[in-house]
N, C-alpha and C positions, 0 to 999 in steps of 0.2 A: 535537345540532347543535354544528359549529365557534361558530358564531356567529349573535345574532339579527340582527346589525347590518348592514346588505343591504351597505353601502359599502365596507364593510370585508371582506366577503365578497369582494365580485366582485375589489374589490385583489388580495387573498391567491389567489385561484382564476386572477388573469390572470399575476398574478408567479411563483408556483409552476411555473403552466404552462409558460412560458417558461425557469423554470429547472431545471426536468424533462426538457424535451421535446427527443428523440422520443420518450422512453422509452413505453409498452413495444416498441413498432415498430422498435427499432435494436438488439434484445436478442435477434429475430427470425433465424435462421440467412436469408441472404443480402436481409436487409431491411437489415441494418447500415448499407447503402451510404445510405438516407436522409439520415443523419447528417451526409455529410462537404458536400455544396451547401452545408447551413447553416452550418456551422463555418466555408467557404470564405467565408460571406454575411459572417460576425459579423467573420473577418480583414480584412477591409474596411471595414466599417463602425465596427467602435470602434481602431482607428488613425485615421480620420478623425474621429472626435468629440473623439479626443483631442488632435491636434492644433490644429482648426479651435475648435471649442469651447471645451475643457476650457485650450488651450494649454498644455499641460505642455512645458516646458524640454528636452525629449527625444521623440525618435518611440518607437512603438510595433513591436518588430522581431519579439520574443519571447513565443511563446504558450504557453498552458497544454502542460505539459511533466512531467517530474516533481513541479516544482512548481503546486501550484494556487492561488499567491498569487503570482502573478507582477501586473503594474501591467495587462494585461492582462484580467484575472481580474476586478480590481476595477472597471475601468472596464466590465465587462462585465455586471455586478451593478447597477453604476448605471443603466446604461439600459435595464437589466430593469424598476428602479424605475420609471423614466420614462416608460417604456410603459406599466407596468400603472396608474399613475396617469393617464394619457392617457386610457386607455381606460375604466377605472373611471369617468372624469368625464362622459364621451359615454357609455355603458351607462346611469349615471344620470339622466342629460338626458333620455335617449328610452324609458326605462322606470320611469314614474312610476306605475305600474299597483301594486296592492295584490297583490303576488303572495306566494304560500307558497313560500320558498325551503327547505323542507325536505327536498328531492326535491335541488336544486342543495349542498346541505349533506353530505347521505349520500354523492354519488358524490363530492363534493370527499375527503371522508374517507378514500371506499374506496381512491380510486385514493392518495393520500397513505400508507395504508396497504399498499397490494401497492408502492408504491415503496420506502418506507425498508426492510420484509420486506426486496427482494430484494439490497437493497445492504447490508443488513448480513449476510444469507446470504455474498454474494460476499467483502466484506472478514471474514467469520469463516473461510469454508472455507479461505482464504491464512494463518491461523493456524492450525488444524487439521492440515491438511497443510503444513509450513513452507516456506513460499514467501515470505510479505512481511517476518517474523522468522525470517533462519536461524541458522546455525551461527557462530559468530565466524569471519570466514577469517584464515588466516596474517597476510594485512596489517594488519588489525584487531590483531592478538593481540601484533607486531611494532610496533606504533604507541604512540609515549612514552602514555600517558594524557592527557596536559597537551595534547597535540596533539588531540583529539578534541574532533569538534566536539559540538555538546549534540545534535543530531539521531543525531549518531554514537553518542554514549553511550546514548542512549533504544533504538537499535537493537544494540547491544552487550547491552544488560541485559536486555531482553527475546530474544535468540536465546541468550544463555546459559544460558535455562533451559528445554527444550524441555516442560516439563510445565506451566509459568505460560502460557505463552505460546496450549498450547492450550482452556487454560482458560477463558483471555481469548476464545478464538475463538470455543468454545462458548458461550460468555454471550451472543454478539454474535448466534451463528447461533438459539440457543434463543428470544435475545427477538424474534426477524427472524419467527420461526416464528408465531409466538402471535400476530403480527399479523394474520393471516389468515383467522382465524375468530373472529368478533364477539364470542362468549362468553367469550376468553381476552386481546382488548387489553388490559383493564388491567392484567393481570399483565406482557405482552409488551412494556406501557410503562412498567409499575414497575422491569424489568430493566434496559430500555434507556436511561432516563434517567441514572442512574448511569454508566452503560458509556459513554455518551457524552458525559457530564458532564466522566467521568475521560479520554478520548481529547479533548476541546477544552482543559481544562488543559494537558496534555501537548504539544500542539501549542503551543500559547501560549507555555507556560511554558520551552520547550525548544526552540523557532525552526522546527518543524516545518513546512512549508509547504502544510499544509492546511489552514489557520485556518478559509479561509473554508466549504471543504463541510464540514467537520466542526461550525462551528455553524448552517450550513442544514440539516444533519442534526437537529441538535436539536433548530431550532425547529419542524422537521415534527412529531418526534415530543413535541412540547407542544402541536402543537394538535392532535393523536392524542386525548391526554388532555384537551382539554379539556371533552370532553363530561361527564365524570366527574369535575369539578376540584373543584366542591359536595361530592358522594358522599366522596370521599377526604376530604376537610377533616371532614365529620364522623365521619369514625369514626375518621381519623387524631390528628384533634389537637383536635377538640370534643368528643369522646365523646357523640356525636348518633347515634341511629337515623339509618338510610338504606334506602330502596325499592331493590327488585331494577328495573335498568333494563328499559324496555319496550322491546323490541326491534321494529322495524317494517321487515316485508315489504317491498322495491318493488314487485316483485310478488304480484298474488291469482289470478294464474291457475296451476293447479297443475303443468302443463305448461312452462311458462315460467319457474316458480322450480326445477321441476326443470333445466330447461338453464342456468340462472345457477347452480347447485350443480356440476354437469355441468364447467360453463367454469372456476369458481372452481379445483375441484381439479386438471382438466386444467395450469393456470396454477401451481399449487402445487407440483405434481411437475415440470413443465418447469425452473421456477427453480432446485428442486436440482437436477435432472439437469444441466444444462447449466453450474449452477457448481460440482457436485462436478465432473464432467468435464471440462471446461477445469480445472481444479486439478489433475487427478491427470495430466492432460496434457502440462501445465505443467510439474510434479513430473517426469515423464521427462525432461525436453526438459533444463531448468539446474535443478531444486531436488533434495533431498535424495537422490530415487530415477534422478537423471542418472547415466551412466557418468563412473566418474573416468578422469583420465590413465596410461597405463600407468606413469609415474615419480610419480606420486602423495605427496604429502611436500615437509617444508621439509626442507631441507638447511644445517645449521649448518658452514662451511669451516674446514676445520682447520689444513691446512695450502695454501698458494697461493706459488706460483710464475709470474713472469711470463720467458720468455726465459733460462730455467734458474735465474735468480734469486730467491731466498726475501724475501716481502716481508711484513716484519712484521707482526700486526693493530693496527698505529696507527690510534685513532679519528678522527684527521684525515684519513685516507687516503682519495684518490679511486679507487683503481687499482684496491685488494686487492678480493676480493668477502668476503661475512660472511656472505650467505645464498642461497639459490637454494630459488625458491618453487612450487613446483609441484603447482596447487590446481584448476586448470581446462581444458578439452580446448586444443587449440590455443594455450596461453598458459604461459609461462614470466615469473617475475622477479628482476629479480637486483638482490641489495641491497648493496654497496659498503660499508665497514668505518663510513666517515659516516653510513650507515644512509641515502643518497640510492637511491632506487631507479629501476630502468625495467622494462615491459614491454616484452616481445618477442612477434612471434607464433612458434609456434613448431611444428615436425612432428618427432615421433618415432618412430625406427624401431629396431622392440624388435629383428629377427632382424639385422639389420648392427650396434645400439647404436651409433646415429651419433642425435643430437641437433639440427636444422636452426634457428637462431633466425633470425628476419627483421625489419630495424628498422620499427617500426608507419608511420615516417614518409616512410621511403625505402625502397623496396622492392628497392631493388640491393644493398643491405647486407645480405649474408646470410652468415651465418658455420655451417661444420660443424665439429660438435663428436663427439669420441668419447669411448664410457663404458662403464665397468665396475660391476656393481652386488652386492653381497648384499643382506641384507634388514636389515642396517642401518649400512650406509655405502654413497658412490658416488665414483669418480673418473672425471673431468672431464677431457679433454686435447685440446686441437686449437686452432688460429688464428682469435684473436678479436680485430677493430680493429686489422692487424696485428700484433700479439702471438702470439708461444707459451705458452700457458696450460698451470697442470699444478696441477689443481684438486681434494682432495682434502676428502669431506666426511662429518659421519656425522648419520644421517633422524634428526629427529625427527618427533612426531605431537601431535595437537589435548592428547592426554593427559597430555603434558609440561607443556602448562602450565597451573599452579595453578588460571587460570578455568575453563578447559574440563574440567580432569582431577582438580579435589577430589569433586569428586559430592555426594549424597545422604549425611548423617549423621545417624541418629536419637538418638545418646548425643554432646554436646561437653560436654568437663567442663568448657573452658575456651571464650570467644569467640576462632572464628579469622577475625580479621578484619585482614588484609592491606592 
């Protein structure tokens, strides 16, 4: 059992729920759509508490986004609390009955358990297949250090090493697993404690903007364990015997535990399926296994000319370019000797080698450019911003630099540490 404590039960069983739900019904191929009424419901609802209530100094504009610590976020946890304290209080009022909450304790569990499984499934299999830690890109690589934010750095150090990172994912997805079958939580929670220990530091400690699921992650899976928190204390750190836990049936009819085994694995195999699949999915679409740009490569400018005129690389200069970045389908960037950059969208056409950039912001601004390439230099020529451009440059690749192109040493005689 979570707990003997009825009050505290039904709390955690009404605030969980809430901060669950719909899950697993939105997880559902075309049940998803449940989801979004209540999210419409909650855009509503906590801008008005925040306002009328809470009166914070500012409206609420901006919702869960990238970030999941938006003020949003937080007001939206509060009157999670609020409810399930509401309702905990009337639950208790009109059920003063001597009841066995053991029954309400197992399935609080289970489902607490098939939830954290599946989400640590989903946030490992985006490390396995590198999707949420990729590769440094050019920009990244090109960015002073000093400029980087700590979000930026946590995500720099972790894609520069493509064999840590899966490691990481398989710890996440290994202990995800072990939740699922009664016989193996404690181990599934002895992994993931740690794992999500080290992931709520890291958010914290490095401005990450998961603060907050990332420690409702944990404290699901603490009270995973707490049926087992006696048992571990003594063998961990009393050096006390411990009983093999008694595991109890919900069901005794034989038919009926067979279809709850039945569902269990049905459920087990859907959750990989459908988050290796959306991942390898994903993986074609923008990550690792995407097609790159047919001009593929940063381009370091060697020599530049505007209007026949040679313009020296002064690192003051706005004009000159330094770099030409070409990392993603439809997108070019060009980085000026200041190292200020822009993107452009951009369409290329290999059989004419004409080059199309179009400004992201005005779409009348379109400049064609032509080119000549080998496979390791390109020149650049045609009317950009009214100018005659004559733009000469030679590729480099991820392997050039030091982070991405030292590799793997098993003998340093000396530390290379840069």
């Amino acid at each position: 059992m979570i707990t003997n404590n009825k009050i505290l039960l039904r709390f955690l069983l009404v605030f969980f729920g809430l901060l669950t739900f719909p899950f697993p019904i939105n997880i559902i191929p075309k049940l998803d759509v449940v989801e979004d009424p209540i999210v419409d419901l909650y855009h509503i609802i906590i801008p008005w508490i925040s306002k009328n209530i809470l009166q914070l100094d500012y409206e609420i504009t901006v919702f869960t986004n990238g970030s999941g610590d938006t003020t949003y976020d937080y007001v939206l946890v509060l009157f999670f609390i609020v409810v399930a304290a509401m309702v905990t209080a009337i639950w208790s009022f009109f059920d003063k009955k001597e009841r066995n909450y053991e029954q309400l304790n197992y399935w609080f569990l289970v489902f607490l358990r098939y939830y954290v499984g599946y989400v640590m499934l989903s946030y490992g299999i985006v490390k396995v297949i590198p999707l949420q830690f990729r590769e440094p890109s050019f920009y990244r690589l090109l960015l002073p250090y000093g400029e980087s934010s700590p979000m930026g750095l946590v995500w720099t150090f972790m894609g520069a090493s493509k064999g840590y990172t899966i490691i990481s994912g398989l710890a996440e997805m290994i202990g995800g697993l072990l939740l699922f079958h009664r016989k193996t939580v404690i181990l599934g929670g002895m992994i993931l404690i740690p794992v999500l220990t080290n992931i709520v530091l890291i958010n914290f400690c490095y401005d990450v903007p998961v603060k907050l699921y990332s420690s409702e992650l944990l404290i699901m899976v603490l009270l995973i364990m707490a049926p087992h928190l006696k048992r571990l204390l003594n063998v961990i750190l009393l050096n006390k015997p411990t009983v093999p836990i008694q595991h109890k049936e919900p069901f005794t009819i034989k038919k009926r535990l067979q279809i709850k085994n039945t569902v269990k694995w049905i459920a087990v195999v859907f959750f990989l399926y459908s988050n290796i699949g959306d991942a390898i999915e994903s993986s074609k679409k923008y990550g690792p296994s995407a097609p790159k740009p047919p001009l593929y490569g940063l381009y370091e400018v060697t020599d530049f000319k505007v209007n026949s005129r040679e313009v020296p690389p002064i690192l003051t200069d706005t004009i000159r370019w330094r770099f030409v970045s070409i990392e993603w389908l439809k997108s070019i960037r060009l980085y000026r000797t200041d190292m200020s950059g822009k993107n452009y969208k951009s369409k290329i056409d290999t059989i004419h080698k004409k080059i199309e950039l179009t400004h992201r912001k005005d779409s009348t601004k379109v400049y064609t450019l032509n080119y000549s390439k080998t496979d390791s230099t390109m020149h650049i020529k045609g009317i950009f911003m009214k100018d005659t451009i004559d733009c000469k440059t030679k590729r480099l690749d991820k392997k050039d630099f030091l982070l991405t192109g030292r590799g793997f040493n098993w003998i340093n005689e000396y530390p290379y540490n840069r």
